[in-house]
mmCIF file of the C-alpha atoms, coordinates in Angstrom:
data_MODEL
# 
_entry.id   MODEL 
# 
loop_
_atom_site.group_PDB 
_atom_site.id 
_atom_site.type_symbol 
_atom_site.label_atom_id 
_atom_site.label_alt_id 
_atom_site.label_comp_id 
_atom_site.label_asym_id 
_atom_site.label_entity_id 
_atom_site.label_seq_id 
_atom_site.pdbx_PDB_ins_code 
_atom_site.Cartn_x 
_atom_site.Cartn_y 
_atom_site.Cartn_z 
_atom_site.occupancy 
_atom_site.B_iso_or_equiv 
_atom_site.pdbx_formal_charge 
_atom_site.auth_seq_id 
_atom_site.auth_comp_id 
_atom_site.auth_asym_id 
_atom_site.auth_atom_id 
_atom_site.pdbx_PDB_model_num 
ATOM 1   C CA . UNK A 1 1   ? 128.460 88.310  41.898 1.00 0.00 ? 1   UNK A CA 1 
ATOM 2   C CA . UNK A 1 2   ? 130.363 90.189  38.769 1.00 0.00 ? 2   UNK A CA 1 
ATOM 3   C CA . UNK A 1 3   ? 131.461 93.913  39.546 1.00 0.00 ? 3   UNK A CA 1 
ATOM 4   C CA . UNK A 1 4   ? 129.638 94.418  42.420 1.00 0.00 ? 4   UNK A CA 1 
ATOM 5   C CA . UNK A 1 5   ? 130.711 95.964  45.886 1.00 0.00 ? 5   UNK A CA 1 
ATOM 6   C CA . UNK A 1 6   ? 128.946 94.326  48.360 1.00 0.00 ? 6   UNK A CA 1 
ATOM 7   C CA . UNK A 1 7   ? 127.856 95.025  51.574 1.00 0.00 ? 7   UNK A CA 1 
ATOM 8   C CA . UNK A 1 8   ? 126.185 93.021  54.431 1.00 0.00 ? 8   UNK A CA 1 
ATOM 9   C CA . UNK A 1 9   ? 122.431 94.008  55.637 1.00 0.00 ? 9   UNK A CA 1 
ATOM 10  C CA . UNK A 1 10  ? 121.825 92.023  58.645 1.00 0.00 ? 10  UNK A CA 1 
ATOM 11  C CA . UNK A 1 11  ? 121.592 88.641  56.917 1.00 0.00 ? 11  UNK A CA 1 
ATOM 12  C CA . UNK A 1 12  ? 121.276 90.174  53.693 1.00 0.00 ? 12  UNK A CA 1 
ATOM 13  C CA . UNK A 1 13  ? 123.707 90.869  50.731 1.00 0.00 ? 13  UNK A CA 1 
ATOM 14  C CA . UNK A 1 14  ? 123.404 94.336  49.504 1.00 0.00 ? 14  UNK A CA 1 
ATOM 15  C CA . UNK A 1 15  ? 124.905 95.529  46.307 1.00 0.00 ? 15  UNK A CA 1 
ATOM 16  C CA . UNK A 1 16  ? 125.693 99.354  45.842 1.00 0.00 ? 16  UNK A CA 1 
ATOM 17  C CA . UNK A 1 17  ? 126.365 101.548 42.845 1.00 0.00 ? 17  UNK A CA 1 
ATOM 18  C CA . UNK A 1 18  ? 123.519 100.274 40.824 1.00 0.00 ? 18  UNK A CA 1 
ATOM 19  C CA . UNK A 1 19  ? 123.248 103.342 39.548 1.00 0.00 ? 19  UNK A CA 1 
ATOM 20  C CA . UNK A 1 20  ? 126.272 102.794 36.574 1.00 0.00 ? 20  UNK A CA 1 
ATOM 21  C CA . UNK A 1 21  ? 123.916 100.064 34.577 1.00 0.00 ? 21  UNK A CA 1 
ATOM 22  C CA . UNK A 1 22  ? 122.135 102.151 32.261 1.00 0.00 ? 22  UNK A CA 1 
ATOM 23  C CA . UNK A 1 23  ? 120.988 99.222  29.887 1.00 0.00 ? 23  UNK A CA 1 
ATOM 24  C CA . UNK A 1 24  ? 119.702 96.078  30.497 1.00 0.00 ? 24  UNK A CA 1 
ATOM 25  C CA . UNK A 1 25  ? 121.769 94.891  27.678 1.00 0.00 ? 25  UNK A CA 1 
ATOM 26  C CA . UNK A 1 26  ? 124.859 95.370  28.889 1.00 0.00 ? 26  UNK A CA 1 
ATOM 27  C CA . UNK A 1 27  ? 124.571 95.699  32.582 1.00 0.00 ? 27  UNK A CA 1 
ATOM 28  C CA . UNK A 1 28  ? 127.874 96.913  34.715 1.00 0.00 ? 28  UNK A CA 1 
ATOM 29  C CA . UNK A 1 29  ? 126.977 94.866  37.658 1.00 0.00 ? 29  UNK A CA 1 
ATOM 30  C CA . UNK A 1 30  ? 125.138 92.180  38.179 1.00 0.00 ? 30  UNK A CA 1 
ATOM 31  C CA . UNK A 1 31  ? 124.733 88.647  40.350 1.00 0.00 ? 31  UNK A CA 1 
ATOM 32  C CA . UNK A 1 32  ? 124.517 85.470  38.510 1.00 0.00 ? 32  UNK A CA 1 
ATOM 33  C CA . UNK A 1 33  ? 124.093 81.818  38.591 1.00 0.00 ? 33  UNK A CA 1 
ATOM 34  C CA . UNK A 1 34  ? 124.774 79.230  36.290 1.00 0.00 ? 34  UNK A CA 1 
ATOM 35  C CA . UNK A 1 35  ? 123.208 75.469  36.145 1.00 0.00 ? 35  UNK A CA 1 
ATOM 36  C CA . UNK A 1 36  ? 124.502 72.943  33.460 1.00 0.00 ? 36  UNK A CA 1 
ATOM 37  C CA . UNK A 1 37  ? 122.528 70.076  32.453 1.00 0.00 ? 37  UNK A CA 1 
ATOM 38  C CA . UNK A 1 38  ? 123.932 66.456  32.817 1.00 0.00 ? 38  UNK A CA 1 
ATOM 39  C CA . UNK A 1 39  ? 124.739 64.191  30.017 1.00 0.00 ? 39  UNK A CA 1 
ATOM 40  C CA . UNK A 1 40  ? 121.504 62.100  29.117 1.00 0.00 ? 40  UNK A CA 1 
ATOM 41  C CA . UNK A 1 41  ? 118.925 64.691  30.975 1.00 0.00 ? 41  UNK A CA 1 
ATOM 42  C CA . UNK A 1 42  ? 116.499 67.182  30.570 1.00 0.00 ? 42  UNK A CA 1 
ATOM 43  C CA . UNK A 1 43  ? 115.862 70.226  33.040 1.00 0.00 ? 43  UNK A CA 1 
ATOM 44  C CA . UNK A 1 44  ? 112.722 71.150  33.296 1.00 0.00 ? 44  UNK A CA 1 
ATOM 45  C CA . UNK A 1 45  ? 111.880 74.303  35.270 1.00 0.00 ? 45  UNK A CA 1 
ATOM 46  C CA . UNK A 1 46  ? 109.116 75.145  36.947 1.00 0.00 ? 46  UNK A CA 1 
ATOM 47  C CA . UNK A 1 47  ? 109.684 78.376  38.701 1.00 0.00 ? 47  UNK A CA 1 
ATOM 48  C CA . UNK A 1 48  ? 111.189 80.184  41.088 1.00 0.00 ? 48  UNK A CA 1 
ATOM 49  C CA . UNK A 1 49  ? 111.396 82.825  44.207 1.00 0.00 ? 49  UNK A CA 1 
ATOM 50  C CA . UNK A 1 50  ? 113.426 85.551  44.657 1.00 0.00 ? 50  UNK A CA 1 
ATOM 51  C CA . UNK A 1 51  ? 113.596 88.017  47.907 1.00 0.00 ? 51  UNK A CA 1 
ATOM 52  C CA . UNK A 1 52  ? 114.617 91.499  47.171 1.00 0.00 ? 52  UNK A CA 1 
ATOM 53  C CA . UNK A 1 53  ? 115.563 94.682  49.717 1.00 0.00 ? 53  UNK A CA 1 
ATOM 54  C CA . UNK A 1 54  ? 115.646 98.101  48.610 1.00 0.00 ? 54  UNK A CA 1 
ATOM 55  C CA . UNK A 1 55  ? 116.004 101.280 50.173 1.00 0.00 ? 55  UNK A CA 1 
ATOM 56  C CA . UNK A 1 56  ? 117.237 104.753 49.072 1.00 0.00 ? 56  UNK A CA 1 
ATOM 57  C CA . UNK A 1 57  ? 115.270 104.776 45.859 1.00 0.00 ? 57  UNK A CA 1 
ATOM 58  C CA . UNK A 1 58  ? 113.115 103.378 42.990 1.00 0.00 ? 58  UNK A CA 1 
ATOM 59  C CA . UNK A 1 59  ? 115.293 101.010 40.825 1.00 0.00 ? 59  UNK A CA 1 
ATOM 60  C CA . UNK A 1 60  ? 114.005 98.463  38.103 1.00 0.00 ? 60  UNK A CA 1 
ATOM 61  C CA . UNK A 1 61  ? 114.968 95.089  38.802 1.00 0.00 ? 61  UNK A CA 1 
ATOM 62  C CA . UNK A 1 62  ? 115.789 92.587  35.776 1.00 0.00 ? 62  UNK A CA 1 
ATOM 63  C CA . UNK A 1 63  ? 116.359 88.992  35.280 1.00 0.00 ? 63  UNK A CA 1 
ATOM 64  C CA . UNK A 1 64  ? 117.664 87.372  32.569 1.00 0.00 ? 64  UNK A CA 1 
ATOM 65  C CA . UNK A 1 65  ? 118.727 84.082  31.147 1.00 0.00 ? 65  UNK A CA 1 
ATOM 66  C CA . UNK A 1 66  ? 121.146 83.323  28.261 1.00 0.00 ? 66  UNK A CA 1 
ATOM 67  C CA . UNK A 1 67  ? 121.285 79.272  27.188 1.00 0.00 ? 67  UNK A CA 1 
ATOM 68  C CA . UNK A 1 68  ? 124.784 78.405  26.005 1.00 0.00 ? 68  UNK A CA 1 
ATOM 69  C CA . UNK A 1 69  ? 126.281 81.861  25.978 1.00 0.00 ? 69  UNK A CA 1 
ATOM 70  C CA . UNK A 1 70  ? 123.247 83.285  23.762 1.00 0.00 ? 70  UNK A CA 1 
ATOM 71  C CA . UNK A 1 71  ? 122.043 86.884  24.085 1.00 0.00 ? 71  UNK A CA 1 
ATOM 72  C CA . UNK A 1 72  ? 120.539 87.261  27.452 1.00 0.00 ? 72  UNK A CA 1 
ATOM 73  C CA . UNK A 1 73  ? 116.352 87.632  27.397 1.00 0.00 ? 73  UNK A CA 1 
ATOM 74  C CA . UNK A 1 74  ? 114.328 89.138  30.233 1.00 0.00 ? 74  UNK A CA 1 
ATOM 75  C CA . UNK A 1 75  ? 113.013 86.698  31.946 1.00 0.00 ? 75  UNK A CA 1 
ATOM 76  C CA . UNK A 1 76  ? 111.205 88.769  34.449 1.00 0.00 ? 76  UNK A CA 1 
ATOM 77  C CA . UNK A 1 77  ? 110.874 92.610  35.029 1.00 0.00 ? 77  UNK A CA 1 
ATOM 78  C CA . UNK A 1 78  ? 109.698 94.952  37.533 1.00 0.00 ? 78  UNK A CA 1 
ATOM 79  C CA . UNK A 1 79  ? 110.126 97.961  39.237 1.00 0.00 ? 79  UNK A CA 1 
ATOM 80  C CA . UNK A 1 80  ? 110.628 98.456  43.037 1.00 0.00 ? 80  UNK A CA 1 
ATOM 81  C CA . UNK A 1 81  ? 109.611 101.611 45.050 1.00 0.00 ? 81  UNK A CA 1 
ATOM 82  C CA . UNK A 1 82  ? 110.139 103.080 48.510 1.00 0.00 ? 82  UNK A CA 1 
ATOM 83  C CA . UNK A 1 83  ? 112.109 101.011 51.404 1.00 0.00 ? 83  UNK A CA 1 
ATOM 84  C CA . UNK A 1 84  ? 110.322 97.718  51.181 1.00 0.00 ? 84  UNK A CA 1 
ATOM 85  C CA . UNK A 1 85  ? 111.200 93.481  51.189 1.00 0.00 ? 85  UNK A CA 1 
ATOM 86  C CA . UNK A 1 86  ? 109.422 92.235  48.220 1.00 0.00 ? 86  UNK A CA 1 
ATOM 87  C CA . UNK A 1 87  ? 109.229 88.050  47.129 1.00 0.00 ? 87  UNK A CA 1 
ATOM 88  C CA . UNK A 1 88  ? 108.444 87.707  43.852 1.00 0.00 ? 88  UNK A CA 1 
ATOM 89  C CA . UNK A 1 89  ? 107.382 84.351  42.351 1.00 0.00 ? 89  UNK A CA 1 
ATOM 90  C CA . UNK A 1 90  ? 108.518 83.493  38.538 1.00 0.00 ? 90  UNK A CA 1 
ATOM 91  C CA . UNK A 1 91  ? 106.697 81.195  36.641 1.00 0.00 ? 91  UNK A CA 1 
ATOM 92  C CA . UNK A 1 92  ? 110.128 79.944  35.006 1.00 0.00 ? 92  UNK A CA 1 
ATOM 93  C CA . UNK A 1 93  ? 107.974 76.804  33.241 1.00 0.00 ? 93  UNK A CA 1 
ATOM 94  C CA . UNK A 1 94  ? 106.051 79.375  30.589 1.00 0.00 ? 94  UNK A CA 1 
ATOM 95  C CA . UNK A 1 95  ? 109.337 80.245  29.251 1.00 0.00 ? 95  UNK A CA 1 
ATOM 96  C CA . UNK A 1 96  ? 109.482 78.027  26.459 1.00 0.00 ? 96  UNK A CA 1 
ATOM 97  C CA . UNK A 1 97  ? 113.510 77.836  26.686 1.00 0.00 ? 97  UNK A CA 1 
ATOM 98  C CA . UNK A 1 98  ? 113.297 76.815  30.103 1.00 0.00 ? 98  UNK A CA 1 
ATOM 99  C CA . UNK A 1 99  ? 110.490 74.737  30.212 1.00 0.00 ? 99  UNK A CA 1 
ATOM 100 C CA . UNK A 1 100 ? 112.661 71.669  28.862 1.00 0.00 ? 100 UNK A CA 1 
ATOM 101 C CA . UNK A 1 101 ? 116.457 72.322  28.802 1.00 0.00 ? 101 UNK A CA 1 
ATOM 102 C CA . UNK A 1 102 ? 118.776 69.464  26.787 1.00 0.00 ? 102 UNK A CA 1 
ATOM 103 C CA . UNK A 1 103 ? 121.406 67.669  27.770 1.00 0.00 ? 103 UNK A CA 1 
ATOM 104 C CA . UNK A 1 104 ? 124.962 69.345  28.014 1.00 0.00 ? 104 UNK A CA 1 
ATOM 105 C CA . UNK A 1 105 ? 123.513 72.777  28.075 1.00 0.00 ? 105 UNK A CA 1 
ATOM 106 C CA . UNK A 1 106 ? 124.645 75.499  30.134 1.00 0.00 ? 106 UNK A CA 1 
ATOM 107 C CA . UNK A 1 107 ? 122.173 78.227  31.192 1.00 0.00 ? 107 UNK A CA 1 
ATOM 108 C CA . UNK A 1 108 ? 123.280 81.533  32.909 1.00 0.00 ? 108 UNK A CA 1 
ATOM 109 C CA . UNK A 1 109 ? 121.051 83.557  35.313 1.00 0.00 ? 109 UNK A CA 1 
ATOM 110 C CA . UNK A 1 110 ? 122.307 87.293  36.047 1.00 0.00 ? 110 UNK A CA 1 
ATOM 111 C CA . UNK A 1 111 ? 119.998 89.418  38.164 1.00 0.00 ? 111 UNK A CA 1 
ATOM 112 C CA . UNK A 1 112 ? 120.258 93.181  38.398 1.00 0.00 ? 112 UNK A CA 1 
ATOM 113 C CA . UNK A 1 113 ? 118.911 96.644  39.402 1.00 0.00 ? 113 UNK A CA 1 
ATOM 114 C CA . UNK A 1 114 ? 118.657 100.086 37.420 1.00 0.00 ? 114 UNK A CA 1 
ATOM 115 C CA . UNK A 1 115 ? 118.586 102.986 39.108 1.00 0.00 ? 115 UNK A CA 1 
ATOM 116 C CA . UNK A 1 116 ? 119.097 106.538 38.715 1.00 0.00 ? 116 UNK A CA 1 
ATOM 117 C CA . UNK A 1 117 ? 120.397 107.457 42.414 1.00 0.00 ? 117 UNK A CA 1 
ATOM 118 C CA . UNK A 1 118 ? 123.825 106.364 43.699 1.00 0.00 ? 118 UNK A CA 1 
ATOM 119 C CA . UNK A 1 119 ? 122.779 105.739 47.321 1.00 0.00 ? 119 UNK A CA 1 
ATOM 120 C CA . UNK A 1 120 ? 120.439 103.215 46.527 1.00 0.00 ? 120 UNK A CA 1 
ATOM 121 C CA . UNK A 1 121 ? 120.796 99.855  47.893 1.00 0.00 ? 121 UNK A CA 1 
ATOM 122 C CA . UNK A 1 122 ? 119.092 96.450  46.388 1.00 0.00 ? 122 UNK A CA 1 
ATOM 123 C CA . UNK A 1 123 ? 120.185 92.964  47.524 1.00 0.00 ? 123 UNK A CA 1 
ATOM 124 C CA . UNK A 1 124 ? 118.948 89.899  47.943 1.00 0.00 ? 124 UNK A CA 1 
ATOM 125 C CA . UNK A 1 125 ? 117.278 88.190  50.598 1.00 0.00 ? 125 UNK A CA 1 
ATOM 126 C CA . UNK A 1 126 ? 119.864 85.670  52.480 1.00 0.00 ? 126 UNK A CA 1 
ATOM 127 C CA . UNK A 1 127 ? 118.348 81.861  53.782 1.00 0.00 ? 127 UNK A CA 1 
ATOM 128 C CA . UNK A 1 128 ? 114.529 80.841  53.233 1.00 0.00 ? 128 UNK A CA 1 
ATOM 129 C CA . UNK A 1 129 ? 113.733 83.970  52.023 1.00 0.00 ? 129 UNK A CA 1 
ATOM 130 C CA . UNK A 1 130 ? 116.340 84.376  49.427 1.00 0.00 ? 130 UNK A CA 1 
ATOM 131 C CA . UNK A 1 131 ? 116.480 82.153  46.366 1.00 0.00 ? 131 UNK A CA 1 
ATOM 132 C CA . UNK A 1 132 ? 114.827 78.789  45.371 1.00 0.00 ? 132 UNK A CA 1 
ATOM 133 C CA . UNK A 1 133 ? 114.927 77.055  41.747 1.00 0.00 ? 133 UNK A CA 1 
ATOM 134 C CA . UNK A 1 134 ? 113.063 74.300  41.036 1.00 0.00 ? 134 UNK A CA 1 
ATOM 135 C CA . UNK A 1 135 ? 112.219 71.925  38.570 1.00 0.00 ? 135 UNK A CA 1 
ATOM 136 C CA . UNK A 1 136 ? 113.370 68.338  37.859 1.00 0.00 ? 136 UNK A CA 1 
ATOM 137 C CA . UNK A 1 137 ? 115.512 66.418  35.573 1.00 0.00 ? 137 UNK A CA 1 
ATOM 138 C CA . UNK A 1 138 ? 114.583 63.623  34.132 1.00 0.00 ? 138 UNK A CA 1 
# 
């Protein structure tokens, strides 16, 4: 995670403070993953699942992808209300960047929340119910 003060929710890693991104262009705090492709193979993703928390307000979630250091683009956006646990399923493969990936390349995940109010809490799911990728390389 970049920038972010976390905090531990049962099995759960919470991230506070989401409240200083104001753009999803230049977010202030963020998670992120990076996978790089091996010499002489091709990702290709399929999709993915993610496992949110949230309590103590509304707050848009974002994810985004940028393929050797591009601009990021949204990959997937939604909004989450009221305390809830909420899986969401991304259909990663109709994303025509990510759909076949080349060799060498480097491609950069970063997941984060906007929200107006300070005290609100978003994290994401820890174990089973957390984060899968998946695809193959061939």
């Amino acid at each position: 995670a970049e920038n972010i003060s976390a905090t531990k929710k049962k099995d759960d890693w919470a991230a506070q403070g989401w409240d200083v991104n104001t753009s999803e262009t230049n977010p202030k705090q963020y998670f992120y993953f990076d996978l790089t492709v091996a010499s002489g193979k091709t990702l290709l993703l399929t999709g993915s699942n993610i496992g949110f928390f949230l309590n103590g307000g509304d707050a848009d979630i974002y994810i985004q992808y940028s393929i050797n250091g591009a601009t990021y683009k949204n990959a997937f956006t939604t909004t989450l209300t009221a305390d809830s646990e909420t899986e969401f399923v991304l259909p990663l493969g109709t994303i025509a960047d990510l759909a076949s990936v080349a060799s060498g390349s480097n491609v950069i995940f970063r997941i984060f929340a906007i929200s107006t109010n300070a005290k609100t809490k978003v994290g994401m799911k820890k174990g089973d119910d957390s984060f899968s990728i998946y695809g193959n390389v061939e």
